[in-house]
C-alpha positions in Angstrom: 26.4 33.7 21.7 22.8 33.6 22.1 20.7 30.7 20.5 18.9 30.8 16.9 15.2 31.5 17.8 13.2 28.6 17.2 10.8 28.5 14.2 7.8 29.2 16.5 9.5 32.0 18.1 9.8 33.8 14.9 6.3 32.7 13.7 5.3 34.7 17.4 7.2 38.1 16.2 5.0 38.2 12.6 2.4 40.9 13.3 -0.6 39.5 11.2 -2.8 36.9 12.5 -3.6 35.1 9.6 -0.4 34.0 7.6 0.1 33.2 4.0 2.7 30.3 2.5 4.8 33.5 1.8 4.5 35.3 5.0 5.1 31.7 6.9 8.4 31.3 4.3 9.7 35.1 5.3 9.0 35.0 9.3 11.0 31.2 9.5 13.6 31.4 6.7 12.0 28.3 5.3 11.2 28.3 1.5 7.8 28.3 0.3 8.3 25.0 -0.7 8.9 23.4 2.3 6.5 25.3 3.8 3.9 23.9 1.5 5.7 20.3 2.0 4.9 20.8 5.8 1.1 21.7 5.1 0.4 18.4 3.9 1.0 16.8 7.5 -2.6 15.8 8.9 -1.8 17.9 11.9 -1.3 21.1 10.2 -3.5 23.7 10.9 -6.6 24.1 8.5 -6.9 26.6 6.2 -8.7 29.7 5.8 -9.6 30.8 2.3 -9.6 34.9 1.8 -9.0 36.9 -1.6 -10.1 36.6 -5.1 -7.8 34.0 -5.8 -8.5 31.9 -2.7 -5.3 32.2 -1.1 -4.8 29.8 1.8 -4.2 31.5 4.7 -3.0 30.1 8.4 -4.0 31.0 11.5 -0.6 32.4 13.5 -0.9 31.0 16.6 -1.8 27.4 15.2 0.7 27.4 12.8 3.2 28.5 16.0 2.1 25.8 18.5 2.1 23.0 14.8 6.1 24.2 14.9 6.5 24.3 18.3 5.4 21.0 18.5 7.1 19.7 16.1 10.6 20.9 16.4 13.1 19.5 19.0 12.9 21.7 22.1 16.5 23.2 22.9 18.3 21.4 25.3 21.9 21.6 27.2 22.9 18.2 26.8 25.9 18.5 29.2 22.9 19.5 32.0 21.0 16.6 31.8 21.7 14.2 35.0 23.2 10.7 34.9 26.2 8.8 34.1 26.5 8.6 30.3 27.2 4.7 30.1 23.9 4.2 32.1 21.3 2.5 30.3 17.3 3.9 30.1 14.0 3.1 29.2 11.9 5.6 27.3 10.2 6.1 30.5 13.4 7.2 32.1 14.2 9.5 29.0 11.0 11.6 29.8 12.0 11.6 33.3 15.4 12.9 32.7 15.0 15.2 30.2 11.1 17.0 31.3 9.4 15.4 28.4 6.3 13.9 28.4 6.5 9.8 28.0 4.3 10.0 25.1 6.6 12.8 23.1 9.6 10.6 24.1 7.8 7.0 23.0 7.4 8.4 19.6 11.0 9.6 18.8 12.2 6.0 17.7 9.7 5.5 14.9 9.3 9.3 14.3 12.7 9.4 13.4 13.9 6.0 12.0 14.0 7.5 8.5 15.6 10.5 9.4 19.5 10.9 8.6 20.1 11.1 11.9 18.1 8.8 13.3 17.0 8.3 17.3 19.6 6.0 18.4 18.7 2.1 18.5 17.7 0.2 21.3 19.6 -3.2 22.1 17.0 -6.2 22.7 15.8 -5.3 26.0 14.5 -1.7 24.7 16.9 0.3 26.8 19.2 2.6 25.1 22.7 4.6 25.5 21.9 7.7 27.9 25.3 9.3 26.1 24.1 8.5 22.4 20.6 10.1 23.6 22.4 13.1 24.9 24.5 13.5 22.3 21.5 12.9 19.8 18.9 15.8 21.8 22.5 18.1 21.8 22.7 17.6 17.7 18.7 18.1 17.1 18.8 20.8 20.0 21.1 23.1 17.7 18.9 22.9 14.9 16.0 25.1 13.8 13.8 22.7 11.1 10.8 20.5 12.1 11.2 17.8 13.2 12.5 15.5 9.9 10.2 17.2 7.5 12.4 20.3 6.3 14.5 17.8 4.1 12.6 14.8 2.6 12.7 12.1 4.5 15.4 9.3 3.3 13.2 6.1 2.1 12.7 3.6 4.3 15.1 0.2 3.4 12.1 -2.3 5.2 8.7 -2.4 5.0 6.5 -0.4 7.3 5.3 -3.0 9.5 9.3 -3.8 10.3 9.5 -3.6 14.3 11.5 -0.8 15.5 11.9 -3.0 18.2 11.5 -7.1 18.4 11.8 -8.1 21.8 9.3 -7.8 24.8 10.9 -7.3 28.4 8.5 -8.3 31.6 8.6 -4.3 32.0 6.8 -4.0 28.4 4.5 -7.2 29.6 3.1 -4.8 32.2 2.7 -2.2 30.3 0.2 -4.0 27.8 -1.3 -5.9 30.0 -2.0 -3.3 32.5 -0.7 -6.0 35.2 1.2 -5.7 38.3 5.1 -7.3 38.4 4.1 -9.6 39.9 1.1 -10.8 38.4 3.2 -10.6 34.8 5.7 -13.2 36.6 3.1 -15.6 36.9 2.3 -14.8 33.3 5.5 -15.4 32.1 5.8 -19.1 33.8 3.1 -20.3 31.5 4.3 -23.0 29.4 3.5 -21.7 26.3 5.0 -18.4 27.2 7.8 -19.4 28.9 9.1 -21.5 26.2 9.5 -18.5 23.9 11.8 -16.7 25.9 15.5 -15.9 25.9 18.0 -14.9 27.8 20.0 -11.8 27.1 22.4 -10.8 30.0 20.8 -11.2 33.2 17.2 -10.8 32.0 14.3 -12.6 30.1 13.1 -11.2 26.7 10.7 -12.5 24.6 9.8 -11.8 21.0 7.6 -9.7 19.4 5.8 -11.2 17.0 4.9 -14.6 18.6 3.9 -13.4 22.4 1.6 -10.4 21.0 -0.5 -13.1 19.2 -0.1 -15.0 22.6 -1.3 -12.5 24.4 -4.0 -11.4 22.2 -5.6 -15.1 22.5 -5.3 -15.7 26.2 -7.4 -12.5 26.1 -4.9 -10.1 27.9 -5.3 -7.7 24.9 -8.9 -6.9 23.4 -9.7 -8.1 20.7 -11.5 -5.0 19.0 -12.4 -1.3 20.1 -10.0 1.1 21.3 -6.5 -0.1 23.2 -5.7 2.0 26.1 -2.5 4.4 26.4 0.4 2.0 27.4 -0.5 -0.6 24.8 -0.7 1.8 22.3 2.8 3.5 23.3 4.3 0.4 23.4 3.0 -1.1 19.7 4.4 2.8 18.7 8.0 1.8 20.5 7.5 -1.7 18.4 6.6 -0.4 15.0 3.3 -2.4 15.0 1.5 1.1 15.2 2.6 4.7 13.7 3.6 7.9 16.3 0.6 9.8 15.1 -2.2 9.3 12.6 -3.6 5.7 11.8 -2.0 2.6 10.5 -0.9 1.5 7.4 -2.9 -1.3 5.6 0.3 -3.3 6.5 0.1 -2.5 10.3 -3.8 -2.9 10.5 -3.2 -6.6 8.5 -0.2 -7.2 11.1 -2.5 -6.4 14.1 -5.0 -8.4 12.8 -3.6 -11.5 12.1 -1.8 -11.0 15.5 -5.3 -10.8 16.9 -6.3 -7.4 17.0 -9.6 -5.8 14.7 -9.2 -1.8 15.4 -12.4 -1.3 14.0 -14.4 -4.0 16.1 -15.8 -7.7 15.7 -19.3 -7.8 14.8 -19.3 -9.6 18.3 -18.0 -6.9 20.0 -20.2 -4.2 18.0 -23.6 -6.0 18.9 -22.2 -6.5 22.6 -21.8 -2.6 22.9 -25.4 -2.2 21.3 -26.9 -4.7 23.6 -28.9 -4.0 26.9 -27.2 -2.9 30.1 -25.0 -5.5 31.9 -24.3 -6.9 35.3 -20.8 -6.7 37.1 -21.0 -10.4 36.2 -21.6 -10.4 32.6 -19.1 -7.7 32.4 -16.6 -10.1 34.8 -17.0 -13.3 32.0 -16.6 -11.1 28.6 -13.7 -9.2 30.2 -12.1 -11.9 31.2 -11.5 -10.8 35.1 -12.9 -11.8 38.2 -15.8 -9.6 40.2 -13.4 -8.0 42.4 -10.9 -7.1 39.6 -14.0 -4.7 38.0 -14.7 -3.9 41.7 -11.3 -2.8 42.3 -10.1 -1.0 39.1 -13.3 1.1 39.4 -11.9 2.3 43.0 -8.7 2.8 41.7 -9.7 5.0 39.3 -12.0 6.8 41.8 -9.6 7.3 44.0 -7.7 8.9 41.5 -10.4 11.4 40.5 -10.6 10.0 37.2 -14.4 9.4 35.6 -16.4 6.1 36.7 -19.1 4.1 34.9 -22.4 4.2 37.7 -24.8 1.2 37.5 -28.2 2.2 37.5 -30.7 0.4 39.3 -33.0 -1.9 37.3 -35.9 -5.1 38.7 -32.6 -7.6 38.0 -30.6 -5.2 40.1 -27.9 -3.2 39.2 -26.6 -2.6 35.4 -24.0 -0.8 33.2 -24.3 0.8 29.9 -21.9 -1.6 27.6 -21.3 1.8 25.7 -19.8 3.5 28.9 -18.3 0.8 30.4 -16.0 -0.6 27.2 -15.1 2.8 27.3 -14.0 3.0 31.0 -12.4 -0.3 30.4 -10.7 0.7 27.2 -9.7 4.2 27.2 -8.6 5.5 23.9 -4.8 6.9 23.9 -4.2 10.3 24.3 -3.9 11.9 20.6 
């Protein structure tokens, strides 16, 4: 038997480019309910007004790609390599299964209220390949978005919970933006090493006393935007949400932990203030000359953009504007 077509596929057979609530309801099978229930999400397409009662109206193709991206892709479970006992990082999810990281990183919080929920991680964030399988095989047969056709059961904890308390050296790196084998040095720090525990074979720290940690020895900025992998991994935490912005709770969280998302005055008048040397940058950074020197290469090498100094009569200088952002890329959204 051939599969149900997925909501996006049907949405691609309707013939008028601009689609009602009721036309959306009739082309899926969903009722005009939930279809209004799934206009409220923040990424839903806008709206365009027509008619003497000022119908909303949807654009197709948006409304296609909102479903498309939002409903489980259909997957043969029994296709997907490796040994069902094995157990895998998020990272190695995407891998295995085609999707990108950042899809994949967002599945534990996105569906943690769901009532079938991604399945949980033991302490060192890895997870049951045959409980994933089995898990993209059940949500793989289904034809609703993502958690929203149903109301969502209500969450038992607070929203600033951790979907995840512990911090492996692998996560280390990934906040940090440090090498292995800088993060083992790291990690044999006193005051970091006295947090850890052992579980198995391996080190884990957690959560919510080595982000503060981390955040004052200055490995995590203090204000403006965090980069991709910090970001992914505060989403695999709980500290921040899959999509959209935090909670009061998470922002109070972050900040007490360290972190001001919308900037220190400090950090505001630094970004407003006159182009910089590689040496000014070096000491509020926090990183040596060569580390600017070589990140700046790396990224060159990689074809990615590059703040250029421009020559002043104190030699040469950055815009603190262009640089912060070079040094601080925002997340993908």
């Amino acid at each position: 038997m051939a599969p149900a077509p997925t909501l996006a596929e049907r949405l691609d057979t309707a013939t008028a480019d601009s689609l009602s609530v009721a036309d959306i309801s009739n082309a899926t099978g969903l009722s005009e309910s939930t279809v209004r229930r799934l206009a409220k999400d923040p990424q839903w397409p806008a709206s365009e007004e027509s008619g003497d009662h000022r119908e909303q109206r949807y654009p197709r193709e948006a409304v296609a790609a909102w479903m498309r991206d939002n409903q489980a892709a259909r997957v043969n479970a029994e296709e997907l390599p490796g040994d069902d006992a094995d157990r895998v990082t998020l990272t190695e999810i995407a891998g295995r299964t085609g999707r990108p990281r950042e899809t994949v990183s967002r599945m534990p919080s996105t569906y943690r209220t769901s009532a079938d929920p991604f399945p949980a991680a033991d302490p060192l964030g890895t997870y049951s390949w045959g409980e994933v399988k089995a898990w993209l095989g059940r949500r793989s047969s289904r034809t609703g978005p993502r958690g929203t056709v149903q109301p969502p059961t209500p969450a038992a904890e607070p929203a600033t919970q951790p979907v995840l308390d512990k911090l492996t050296t692998a996560m280390i790196e990934r906040l940090t933006g440090k090498s292995k084998e800088a993060v083992k040095t790291l990690v044999r720090r006193p005051e970091i090493a006295e947090l850890s525990t052992k579980v198995g074979r391996r080190r884990v720290w957690p959560a919510d006393a080595l982000l503060p940690l981390l955040w004052q020895l200055g490995y995590l900025p203090a204000s403006g935007p965090l980069g991709a992998e910090p970001t992914a991994v505060l989403v695999e935490l709980g500290y921040l949400p899959a999509t959209g912005k935090p909670t009061a709770e998470q922002r109070a969280v972050l900040h007490k932990f360290g972190y001001d998302e919308e900037g220190s005055v400090e950090h505001r008048a630094w970004l407003a203030g006159p182009p910089r040397s590689a040496t000014e940058l070096a000491k509020y950074y926090g990183v040596s000359i060569s580390a600017i020197s070589k990140r700046i290469a790396r990224a060159q090498e990689a074809g990615q953009p590059v703040p250029h100094p421009t020559d002043t009569e104190d030699g040469k200088r950055y815009d603190p504007r262009v640089f912060d952002a070079f040094w601080n890329p925002q997340a993908p959204e």
